[in-house]
KEMIMAR-385625 format. One record per atom (N, C-alpha, C): residue number from 1; atom name; x, y, z. Coordinates in Angstrom, 3 decimals, always signed. Atoms other than C-alpha are relative to their C-alpha. Example, Ala and Ser with C-alpha at 12.3 -4.5 7.8 and 13.67 -1.06 7.14 Angstrom:
BEGIN
torke nr=1	atom=N	x=+0.890	y=-1.190	z=+0.000
torke nr=1	atom=CA	x=+12.300	y=-4.500	z=+7.800
torke nr=1	atom=C	x=+0.900	y=+1.200	z=+0.000
torke nr=2	atom=N	x=-0.820	y=-1.190	z=-0.060
torke nr=2	atom=CA	x=+13.670	y=-1.060	z=+7.140
torke nr=2	atom=C	x=-0.770	y=+1.090	z=+0.730
% end
This chain:
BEGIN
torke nr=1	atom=N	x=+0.398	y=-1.380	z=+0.312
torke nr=1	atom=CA	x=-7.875	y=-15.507	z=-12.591
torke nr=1	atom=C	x=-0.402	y=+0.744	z=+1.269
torke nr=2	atom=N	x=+0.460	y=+0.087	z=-1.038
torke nr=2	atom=CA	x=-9.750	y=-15.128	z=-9.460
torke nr=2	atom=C	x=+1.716	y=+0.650	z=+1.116
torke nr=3	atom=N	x=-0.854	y=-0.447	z=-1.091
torke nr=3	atom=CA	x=-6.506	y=-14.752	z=-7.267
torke nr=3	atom=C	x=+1.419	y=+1.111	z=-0.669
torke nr=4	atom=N	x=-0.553	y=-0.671	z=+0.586
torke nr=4	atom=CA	x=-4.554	y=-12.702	z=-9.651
torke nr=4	atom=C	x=-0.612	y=+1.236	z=+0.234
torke nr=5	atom=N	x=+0.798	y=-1.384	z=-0.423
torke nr=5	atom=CA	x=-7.427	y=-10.029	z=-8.726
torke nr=5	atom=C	x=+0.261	y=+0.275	z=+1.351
torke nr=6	atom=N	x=-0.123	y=+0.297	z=-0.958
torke nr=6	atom=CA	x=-6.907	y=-10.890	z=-5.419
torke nr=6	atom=C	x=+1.425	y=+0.887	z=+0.389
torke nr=7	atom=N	x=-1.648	y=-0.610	z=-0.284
torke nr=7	atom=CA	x=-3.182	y=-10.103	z=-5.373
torke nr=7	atom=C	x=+0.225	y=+1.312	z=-0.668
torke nr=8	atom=N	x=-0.206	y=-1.262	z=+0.129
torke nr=8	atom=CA	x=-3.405	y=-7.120	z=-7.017
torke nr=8	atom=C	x=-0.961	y=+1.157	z=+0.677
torke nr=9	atom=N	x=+0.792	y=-1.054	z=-1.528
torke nr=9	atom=CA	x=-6.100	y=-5.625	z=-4.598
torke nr=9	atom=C	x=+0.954	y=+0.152	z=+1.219
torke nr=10	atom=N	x=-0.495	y=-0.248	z=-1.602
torke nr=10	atom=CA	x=-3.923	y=-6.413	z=-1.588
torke nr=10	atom=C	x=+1.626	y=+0.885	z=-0.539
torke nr=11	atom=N	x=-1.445	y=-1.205	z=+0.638
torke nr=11	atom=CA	x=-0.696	y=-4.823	z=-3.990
torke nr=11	atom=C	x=-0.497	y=+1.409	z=+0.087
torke nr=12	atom=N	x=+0.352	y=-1.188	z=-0.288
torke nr=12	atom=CA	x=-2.553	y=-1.897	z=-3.836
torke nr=12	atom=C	x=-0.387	y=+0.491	z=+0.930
torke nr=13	atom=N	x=-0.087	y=-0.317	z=-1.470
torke nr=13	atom=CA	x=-3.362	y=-1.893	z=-0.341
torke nr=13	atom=C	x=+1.321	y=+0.167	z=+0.924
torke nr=14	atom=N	x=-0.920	y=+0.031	z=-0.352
torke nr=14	atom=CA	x=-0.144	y=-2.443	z=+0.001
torke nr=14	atom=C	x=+1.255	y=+1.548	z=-0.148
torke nr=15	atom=N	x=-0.862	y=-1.509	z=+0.411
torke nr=15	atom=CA	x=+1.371	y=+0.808	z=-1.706
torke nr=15	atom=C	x=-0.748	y=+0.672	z=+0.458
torke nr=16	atom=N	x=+0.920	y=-0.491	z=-0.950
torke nr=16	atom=CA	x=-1.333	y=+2.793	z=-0.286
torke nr=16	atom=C	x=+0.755	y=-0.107	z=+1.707
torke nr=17	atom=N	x=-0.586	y=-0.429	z=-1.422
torke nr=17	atom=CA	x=-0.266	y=+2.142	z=+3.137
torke nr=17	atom=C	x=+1.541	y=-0.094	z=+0.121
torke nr=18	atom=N	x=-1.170	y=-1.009	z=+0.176
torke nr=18	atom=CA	x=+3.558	y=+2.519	z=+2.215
torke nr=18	atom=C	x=-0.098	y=+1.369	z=-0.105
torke nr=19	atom=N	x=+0.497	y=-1.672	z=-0.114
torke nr=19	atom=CA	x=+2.605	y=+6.221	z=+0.985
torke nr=19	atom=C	x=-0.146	y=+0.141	z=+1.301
torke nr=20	atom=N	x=+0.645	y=-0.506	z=-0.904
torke nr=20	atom=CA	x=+0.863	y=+6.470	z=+3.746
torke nr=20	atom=C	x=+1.453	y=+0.189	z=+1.582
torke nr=21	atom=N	x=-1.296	y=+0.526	z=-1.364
torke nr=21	atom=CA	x=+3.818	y=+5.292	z=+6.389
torke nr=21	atom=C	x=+1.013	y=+1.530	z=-0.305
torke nr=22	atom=N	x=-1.194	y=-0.975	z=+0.030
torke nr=22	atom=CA	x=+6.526	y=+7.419	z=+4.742
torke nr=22	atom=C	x=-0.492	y=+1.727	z=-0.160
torke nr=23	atom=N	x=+0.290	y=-1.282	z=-0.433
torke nr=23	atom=CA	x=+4.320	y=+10.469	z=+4.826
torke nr=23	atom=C	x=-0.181	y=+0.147	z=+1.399
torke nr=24	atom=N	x=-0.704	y=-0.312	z=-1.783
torke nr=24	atom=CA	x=+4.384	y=+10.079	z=+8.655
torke nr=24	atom=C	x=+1.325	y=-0.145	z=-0.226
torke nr=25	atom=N	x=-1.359	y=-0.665	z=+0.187
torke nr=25	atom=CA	x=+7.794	y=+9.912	z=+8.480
torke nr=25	atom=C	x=+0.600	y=+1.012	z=-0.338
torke nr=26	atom=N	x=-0.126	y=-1.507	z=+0.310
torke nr=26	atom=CA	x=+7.952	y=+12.898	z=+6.755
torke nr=26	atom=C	x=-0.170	y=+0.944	z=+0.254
torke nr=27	atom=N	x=+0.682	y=-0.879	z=-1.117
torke nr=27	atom=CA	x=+6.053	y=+14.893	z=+9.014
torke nr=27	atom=C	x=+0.413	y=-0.299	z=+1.461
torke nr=28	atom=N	x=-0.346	y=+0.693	z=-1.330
torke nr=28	atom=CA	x=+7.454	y=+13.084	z=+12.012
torke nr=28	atom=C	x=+1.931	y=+0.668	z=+0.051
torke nr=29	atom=N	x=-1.696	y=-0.627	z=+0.283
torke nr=29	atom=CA	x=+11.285	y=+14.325	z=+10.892
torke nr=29	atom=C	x=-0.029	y=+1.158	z=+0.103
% end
């Protein structure tokens, strides 16, 4: 249970800083 929380905290850190990337890109183009 424990790492199922785990992995979906860092999944969401994870889309979070996608967004984040391809809005520099977007502003960078």
């Amino acid at each position: 249970m424990r790492s199922i929380l785990l992995f979906y905290e860092l999944n969401q850190k994870l889309t979070k800083w996608q967004i984040e990337v391809s809005r520099n890109n977007d502003t960078s183009v």
